[in-house]
The first five atom37 places (N, CA, C, CB, O) and aatype in JSON, in Angstrom:
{
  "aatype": [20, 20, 20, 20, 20, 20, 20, 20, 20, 20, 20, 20, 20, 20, 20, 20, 20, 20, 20, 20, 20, 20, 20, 20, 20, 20, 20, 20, 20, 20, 20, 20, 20, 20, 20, 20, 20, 20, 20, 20, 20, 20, 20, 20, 20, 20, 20, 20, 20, 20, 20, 20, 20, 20, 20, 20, 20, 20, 20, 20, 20, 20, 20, 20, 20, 20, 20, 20, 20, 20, 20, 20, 20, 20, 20, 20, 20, 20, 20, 20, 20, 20, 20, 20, 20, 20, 20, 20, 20, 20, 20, 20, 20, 20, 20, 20, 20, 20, 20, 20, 20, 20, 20, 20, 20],
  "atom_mask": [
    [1, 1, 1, 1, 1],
    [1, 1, 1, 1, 1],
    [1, 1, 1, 1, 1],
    [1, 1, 1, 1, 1],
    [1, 1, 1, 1, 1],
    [1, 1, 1, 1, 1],
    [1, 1, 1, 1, 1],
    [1, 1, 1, 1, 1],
    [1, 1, 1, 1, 1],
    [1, 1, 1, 1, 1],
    [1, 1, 1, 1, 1],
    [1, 1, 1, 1, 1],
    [1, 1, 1, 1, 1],
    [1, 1, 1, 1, 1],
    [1, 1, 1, 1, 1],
    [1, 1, 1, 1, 1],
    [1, 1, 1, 1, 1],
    [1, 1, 1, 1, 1],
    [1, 1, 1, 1, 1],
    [1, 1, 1, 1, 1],
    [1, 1, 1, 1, 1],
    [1, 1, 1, 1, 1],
    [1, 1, 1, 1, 1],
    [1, 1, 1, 1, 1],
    [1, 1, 1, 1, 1],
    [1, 1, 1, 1, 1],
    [1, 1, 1, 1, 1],
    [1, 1, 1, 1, 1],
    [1, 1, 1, 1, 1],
    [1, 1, 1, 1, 1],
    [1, 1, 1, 1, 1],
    [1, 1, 1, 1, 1],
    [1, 1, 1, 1, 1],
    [1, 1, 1, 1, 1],
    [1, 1, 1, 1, 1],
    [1, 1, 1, 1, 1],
    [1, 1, 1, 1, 1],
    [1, 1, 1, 1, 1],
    [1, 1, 1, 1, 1],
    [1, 1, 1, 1, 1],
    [1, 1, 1, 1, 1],
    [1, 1, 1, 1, 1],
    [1, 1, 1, 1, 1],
    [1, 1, 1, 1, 1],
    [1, 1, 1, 1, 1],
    [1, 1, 1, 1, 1],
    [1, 1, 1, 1, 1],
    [1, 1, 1, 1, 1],
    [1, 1, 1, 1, 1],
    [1, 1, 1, 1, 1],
    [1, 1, 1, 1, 1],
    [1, 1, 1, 1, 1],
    [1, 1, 1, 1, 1],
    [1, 1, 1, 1, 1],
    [1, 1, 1, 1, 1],
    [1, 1, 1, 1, 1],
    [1, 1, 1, 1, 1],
    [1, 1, 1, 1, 1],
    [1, 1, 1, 1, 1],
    [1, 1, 1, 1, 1],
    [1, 1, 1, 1, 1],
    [1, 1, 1, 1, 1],
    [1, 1, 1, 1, 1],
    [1, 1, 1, 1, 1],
    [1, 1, 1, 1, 1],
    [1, 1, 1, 1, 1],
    [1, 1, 1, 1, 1],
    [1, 1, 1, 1, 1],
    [1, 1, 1, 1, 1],
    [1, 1, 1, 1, 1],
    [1, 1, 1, 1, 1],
    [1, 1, 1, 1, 1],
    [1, 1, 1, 1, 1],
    [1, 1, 1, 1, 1],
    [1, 1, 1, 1, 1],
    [1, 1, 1, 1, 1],
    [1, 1, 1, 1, 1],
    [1, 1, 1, 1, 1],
    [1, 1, 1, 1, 1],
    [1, 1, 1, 1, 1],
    [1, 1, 1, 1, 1],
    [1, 1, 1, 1, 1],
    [1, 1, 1, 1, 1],
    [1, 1, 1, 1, 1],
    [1, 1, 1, 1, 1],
    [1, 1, 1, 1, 1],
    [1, 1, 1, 1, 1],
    [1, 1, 1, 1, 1],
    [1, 1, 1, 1, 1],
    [1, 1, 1, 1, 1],
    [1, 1, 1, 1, 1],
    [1, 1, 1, 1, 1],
    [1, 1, 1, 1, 1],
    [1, 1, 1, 1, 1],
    [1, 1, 1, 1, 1],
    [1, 1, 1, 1, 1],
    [1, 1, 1, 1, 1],
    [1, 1, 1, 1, 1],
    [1, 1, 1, 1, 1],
    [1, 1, 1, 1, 1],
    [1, 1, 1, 1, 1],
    [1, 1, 1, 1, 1],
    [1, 1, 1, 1, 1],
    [1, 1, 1, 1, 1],
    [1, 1, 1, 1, 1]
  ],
  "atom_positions": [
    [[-136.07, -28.0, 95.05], [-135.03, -28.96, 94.75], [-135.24, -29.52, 93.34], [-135.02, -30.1, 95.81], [-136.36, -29.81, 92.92]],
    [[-134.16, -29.66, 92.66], [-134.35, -30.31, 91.38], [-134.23, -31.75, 91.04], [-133.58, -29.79, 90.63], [-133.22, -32.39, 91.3]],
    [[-135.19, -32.21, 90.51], [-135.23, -34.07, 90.16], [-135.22, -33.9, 88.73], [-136.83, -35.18, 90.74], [-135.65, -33.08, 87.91]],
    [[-134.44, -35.22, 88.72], [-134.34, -35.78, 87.31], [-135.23, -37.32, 86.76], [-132.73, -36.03, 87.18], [-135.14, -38.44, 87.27]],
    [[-135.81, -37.03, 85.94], [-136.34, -38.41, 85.64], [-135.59, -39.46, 85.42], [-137.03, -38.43, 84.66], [-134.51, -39.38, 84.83]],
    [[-136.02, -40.45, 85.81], [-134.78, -41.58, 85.72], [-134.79, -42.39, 83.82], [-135.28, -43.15, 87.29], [-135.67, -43.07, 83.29]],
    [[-133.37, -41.91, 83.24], [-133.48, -43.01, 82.34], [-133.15, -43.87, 82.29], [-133.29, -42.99, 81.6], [-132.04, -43.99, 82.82]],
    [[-133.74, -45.11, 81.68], [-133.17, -46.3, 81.52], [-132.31, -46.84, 80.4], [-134.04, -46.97, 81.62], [-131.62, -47.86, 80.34]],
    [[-132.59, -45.71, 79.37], [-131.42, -45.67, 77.75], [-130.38, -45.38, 78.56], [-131.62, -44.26, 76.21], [-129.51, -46.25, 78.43]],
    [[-130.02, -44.43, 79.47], [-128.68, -44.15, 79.19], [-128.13, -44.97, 80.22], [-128.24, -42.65, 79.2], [-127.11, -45.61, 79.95]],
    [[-128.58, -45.04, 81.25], [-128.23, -46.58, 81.82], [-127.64, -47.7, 81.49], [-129.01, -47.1, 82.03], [-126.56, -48.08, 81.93]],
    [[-128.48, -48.4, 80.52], [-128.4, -49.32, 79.62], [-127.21, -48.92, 78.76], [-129.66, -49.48, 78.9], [-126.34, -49.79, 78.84]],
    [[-126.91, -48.05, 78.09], [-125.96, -47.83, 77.18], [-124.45, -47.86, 77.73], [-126.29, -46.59, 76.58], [-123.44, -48.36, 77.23]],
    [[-124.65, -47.05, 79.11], [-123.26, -46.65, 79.79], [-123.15, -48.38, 80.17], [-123.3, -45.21, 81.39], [-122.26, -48.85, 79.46]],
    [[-123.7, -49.3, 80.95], [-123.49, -50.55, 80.48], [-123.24, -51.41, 79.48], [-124.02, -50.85, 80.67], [-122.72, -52.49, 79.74]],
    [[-123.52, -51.1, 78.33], [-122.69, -51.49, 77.29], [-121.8, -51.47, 77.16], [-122.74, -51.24, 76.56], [-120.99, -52.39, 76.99]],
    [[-121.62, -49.86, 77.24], [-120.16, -49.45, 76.82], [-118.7, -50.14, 77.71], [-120.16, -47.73, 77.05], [-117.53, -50.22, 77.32]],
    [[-119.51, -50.68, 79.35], [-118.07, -51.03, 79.76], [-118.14, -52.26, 79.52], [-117.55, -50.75, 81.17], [-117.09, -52.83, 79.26]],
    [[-119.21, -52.9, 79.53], [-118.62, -54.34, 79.0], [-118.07, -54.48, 77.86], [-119.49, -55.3, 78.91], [-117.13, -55.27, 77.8]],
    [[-118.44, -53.84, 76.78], [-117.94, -53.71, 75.59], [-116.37, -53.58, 75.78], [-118.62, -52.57, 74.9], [-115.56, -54.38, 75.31]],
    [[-115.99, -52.24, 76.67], [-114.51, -51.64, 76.81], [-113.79, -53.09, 78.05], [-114.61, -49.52, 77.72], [-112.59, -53.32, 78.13]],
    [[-114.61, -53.67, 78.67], [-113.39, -54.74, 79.31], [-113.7, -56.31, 78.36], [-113.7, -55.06, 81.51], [-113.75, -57.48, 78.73]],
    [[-113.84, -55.72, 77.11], [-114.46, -57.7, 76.47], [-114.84, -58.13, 76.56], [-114.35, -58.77, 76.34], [-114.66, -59.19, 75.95]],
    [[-115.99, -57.99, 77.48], [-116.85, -59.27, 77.47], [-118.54, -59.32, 76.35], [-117.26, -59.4, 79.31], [-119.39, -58.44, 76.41]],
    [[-118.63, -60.6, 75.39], [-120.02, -60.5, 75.29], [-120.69, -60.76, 76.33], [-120.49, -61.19, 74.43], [-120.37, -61.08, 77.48]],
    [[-122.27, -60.49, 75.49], [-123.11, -60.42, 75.99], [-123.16, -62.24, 77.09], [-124.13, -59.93, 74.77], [-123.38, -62.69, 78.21]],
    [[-122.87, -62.51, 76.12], [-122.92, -64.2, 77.56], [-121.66, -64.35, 78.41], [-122.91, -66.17, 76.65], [-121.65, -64.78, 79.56]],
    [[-120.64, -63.97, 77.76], [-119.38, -63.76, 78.95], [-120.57, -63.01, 80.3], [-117.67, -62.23, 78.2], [-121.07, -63.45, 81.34]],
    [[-120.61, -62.14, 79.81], [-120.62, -60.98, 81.02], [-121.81, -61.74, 81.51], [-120.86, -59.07, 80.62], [-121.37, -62.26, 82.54]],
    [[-123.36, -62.22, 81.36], [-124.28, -62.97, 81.81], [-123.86, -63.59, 82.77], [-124.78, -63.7, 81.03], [-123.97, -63.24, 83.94]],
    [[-123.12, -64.95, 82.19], [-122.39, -65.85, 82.91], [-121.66, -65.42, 84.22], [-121.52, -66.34, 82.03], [-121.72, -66.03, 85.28]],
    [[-121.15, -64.59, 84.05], [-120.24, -63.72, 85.37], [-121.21, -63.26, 86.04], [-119.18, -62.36, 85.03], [-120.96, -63.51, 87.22]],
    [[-122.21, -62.72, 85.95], [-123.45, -62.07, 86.74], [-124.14, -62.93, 87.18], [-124.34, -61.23, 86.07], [-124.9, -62.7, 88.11]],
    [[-124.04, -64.2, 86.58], [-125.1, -64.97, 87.02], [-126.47, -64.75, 86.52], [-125.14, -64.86, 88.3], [-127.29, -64.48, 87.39]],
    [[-126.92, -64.8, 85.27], [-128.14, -63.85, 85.03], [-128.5, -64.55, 83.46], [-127.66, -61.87, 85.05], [-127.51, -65.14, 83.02]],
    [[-129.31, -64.59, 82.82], [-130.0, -64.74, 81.58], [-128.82, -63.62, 80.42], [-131.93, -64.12, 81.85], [-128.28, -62.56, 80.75]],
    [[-128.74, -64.24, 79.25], [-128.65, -62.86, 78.24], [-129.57, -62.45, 77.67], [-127.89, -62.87, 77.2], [-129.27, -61.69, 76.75]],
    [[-131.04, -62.69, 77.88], [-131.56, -62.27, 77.38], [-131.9, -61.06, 78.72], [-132.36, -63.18, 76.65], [-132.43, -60.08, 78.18]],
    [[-131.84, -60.96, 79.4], [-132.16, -60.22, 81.16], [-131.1, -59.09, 80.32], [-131.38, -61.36, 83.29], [-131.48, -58.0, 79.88]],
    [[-129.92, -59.53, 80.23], [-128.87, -58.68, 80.32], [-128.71, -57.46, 78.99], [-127.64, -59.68, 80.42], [-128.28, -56.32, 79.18]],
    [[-129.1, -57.93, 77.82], [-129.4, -57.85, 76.58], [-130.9, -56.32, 77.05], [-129.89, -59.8, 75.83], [-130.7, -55.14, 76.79]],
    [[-131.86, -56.69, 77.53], [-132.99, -55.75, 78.15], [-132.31, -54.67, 78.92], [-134.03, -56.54, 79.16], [-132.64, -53.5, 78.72]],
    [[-131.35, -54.98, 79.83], [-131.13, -53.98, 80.0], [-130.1, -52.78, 79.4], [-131.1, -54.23, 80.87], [-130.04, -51.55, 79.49]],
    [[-129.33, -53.83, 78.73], [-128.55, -53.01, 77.68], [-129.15, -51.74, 76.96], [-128.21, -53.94, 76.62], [-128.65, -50.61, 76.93]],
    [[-130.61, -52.25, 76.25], [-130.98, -51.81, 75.56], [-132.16, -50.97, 76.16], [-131.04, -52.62, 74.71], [-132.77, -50.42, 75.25]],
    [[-132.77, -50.65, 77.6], [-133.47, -49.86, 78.08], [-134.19, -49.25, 77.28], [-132.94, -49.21, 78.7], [-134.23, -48.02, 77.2]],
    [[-134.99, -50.22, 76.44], [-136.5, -49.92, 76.04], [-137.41, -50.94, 76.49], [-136.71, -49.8, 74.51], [-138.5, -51.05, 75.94]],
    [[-137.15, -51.54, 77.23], [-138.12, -52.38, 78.25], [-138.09, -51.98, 79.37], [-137.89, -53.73, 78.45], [-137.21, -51.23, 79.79]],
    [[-139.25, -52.48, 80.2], [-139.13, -52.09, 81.52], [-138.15, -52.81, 82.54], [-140.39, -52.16, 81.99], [-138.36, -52.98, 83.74]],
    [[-137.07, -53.19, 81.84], [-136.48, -54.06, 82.47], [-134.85, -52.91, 83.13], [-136.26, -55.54, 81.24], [-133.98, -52.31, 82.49]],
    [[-135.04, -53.03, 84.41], [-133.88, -52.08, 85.09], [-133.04, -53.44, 86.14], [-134.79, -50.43, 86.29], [-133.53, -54.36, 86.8]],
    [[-131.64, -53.03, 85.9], [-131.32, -54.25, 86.7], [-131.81, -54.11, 88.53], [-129.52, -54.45, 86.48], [-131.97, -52.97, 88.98]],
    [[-132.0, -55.29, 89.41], [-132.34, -55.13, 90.94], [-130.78, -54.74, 91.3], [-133.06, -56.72, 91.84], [-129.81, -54.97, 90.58]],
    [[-130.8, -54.1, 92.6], [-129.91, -54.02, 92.88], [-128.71, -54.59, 93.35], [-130.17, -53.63, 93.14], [-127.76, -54.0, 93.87]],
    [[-128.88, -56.15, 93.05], [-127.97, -56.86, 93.68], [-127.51, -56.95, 92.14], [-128.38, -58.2, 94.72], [-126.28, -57.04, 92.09]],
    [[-127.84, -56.96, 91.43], [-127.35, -57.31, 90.24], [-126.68, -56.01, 89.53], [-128.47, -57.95, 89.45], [-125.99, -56.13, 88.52]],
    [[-126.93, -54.83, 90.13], [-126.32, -53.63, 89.96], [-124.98, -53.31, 90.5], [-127.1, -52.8, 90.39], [-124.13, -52.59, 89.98]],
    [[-124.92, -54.02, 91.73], [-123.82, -54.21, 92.89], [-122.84, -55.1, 91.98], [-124.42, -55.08, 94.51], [-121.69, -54.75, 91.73]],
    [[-123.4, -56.24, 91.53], [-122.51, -57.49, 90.38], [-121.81, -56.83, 89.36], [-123.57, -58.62, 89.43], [-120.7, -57.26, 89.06]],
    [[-122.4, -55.57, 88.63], [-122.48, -55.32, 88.0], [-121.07, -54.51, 87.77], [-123.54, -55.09, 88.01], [-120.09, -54.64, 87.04]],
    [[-121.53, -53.56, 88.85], [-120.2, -52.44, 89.3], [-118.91, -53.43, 89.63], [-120.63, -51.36, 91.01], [-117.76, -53.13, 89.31]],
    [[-119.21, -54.47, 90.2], [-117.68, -55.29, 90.68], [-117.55, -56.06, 89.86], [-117.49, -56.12, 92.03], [-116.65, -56.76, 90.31]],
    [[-117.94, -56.66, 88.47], [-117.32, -57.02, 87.54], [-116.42, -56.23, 86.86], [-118.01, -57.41, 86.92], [-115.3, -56.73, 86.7]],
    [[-116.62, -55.17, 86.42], [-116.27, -54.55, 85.88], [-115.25, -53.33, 86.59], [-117.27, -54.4, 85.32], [-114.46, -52.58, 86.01]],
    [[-115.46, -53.4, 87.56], [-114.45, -52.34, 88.89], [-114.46, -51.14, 88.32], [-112.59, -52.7, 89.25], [-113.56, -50.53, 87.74]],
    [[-116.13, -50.72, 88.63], [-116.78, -49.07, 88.48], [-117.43, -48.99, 89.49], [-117.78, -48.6, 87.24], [-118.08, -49.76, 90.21]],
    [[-117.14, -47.8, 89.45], [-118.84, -47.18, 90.61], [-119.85, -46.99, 90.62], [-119.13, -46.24, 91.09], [-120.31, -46.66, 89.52]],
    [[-120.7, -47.04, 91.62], [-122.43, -46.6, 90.92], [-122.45, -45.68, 90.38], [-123.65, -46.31, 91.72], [-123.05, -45.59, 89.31]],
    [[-121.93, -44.87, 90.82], [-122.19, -43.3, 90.62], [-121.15, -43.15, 89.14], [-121.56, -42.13, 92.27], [-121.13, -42.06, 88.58]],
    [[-120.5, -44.06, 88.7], [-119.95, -43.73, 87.44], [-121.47, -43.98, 86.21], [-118.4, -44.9, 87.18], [-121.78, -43.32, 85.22]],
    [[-122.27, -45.5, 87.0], [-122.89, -45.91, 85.85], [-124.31, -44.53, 86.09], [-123.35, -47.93, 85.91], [-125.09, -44.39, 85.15]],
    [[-124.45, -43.81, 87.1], [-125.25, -43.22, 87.05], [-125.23, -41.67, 87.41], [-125.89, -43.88, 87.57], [-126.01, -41.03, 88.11]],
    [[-123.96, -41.2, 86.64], [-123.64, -39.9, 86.62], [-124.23, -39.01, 85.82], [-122.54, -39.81, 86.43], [-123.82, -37.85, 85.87]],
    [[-125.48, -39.42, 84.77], [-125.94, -38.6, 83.83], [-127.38, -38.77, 84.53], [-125.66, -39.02, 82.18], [-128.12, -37.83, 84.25]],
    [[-127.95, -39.71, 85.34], [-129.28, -39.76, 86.12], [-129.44, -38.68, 87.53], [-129.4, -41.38, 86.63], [-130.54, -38.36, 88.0]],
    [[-128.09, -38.23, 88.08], [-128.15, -37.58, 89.26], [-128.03, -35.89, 89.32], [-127.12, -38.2, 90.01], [-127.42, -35.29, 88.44]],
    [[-128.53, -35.38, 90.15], [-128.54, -34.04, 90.57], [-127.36, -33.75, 91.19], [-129.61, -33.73, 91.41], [-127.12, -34.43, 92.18]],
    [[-126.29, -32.66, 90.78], [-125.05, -32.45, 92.08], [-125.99, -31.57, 93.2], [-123.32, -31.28, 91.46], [-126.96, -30.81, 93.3]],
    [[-125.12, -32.16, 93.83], [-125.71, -31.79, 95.32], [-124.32, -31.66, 96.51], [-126.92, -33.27, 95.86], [-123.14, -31.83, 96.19]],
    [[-124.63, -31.43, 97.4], [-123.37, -30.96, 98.6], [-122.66, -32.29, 99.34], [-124.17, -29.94, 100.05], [-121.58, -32.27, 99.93]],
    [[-123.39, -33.22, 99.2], [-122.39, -34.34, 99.02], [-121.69, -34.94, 97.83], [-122.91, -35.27, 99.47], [-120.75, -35.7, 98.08]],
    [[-121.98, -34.74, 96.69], [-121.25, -35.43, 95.75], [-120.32, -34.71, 95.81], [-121.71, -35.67, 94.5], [-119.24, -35.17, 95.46]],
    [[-120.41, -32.86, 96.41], [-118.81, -32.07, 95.49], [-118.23, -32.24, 97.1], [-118.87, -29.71, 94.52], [-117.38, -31.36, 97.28]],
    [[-118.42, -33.13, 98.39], [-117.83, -33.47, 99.2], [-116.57, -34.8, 98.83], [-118.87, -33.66, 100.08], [-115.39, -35.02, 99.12]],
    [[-117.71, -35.47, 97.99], [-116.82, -36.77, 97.73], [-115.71, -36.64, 96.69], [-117.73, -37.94, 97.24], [-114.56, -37.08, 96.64]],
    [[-116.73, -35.62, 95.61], [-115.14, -35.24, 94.46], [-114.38, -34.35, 94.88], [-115.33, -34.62, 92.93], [-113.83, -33.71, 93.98]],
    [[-114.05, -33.94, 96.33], [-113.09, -32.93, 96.86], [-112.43, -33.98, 97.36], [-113.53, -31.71, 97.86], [-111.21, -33.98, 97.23]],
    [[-113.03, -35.02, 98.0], [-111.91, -35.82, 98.97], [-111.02, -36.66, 98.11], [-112.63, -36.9, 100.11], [-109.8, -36.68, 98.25]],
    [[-112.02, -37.73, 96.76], [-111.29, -37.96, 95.84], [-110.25, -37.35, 95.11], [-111.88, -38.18, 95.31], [-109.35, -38.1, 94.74]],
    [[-110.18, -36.3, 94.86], [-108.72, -35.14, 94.6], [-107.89, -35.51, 95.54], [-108.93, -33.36, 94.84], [-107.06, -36.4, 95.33]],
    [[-108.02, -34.74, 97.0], [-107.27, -35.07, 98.04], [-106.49, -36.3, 97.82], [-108.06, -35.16, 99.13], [-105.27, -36.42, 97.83]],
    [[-107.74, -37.54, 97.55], [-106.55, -38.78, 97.86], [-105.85, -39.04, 96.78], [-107.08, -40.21, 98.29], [-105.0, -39.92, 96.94]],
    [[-105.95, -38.42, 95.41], [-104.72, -38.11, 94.73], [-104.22, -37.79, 94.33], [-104.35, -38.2, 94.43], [-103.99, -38.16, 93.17]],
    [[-103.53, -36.7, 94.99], [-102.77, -35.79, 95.31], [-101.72, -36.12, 95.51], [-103.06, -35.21, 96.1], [-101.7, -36.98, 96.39]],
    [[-100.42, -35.8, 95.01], [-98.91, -36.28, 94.64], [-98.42, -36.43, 96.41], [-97.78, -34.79, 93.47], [-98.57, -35.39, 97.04]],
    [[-98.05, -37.21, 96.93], [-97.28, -37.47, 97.82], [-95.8, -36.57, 98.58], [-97.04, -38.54, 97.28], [-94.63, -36.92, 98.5]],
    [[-96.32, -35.41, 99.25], [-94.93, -34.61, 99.16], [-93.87, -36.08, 100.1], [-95.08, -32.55, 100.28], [-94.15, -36.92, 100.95]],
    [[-92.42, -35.64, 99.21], [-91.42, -36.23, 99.53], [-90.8, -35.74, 100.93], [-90.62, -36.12, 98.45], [-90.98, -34.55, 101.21]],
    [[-90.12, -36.48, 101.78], [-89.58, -35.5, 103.36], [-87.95, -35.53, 102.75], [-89.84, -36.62, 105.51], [-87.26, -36.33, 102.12]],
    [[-87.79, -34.19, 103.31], [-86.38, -33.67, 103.07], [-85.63, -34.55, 104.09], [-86.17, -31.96, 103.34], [-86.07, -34.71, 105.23]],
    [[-84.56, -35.08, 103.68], [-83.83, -35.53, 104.15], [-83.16, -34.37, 105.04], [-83.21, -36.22, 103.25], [-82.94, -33.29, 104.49]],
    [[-82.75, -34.57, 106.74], [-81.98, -33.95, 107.83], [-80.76, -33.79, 107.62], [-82.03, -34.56, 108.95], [-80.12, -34.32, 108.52]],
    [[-80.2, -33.39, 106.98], [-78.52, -33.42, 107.28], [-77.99, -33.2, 108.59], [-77.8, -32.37, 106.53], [-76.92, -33.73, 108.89]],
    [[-78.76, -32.29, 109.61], [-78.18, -32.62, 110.78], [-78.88, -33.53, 112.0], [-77.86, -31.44, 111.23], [-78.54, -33.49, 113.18]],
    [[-79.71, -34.17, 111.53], [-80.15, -35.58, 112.06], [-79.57, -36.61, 112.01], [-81.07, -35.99, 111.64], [-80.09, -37.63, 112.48]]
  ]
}
């Protein structure tokens, strides 16, 4: 089976990037988390040993209305459940067929 080492740069970065992309600074977004900027700032920058806990990872994803698996799509192995979940995700959107109207109904 194949493992990946876990990084904490790209972690940190792909967190940047969405706070960056929904506006918030670094103390906006703190403040909303509930958390230090300097906490938040560490992990931005994942050259400390500083990784967010998971409740603050959970905060993290619902501030911003992402998924884990968005912020940690470059840390994971595909495997037979993820191409389960990106099959069903297709599925659910998937154009809506229209019903023919009966003319003799």
């Amino acid at each position: 089976m194949e493992t990946k080492a876990f990084d904490q740069g790209l972690l940190g970065k792909r967190i940047r990037e969405v706070r960056k992309s929904n506006g918030y600074t670094t103390r906006g977004a703190a403040d909303q988390l509930n958390i230090s900027q300097t906490y938040l700032r560490q992990i931005e920058s994942g050259k400390s040993t500083k990784t967010p806990s998971l409740a603050v990872f959970v905060s993290i994803c619902n501030l911003f209305h992402i998924s884990p698996d968005y912020l940690l799509q470059d840390q994971l192995v595909e495997n037979e459940l993820s191409a389960v979940k990106d099959a069903a995700a297709l599925y659910k959107k998937r154009p809506i067929p229209r019903k023919k109207s009966c003319l003799r109904c």
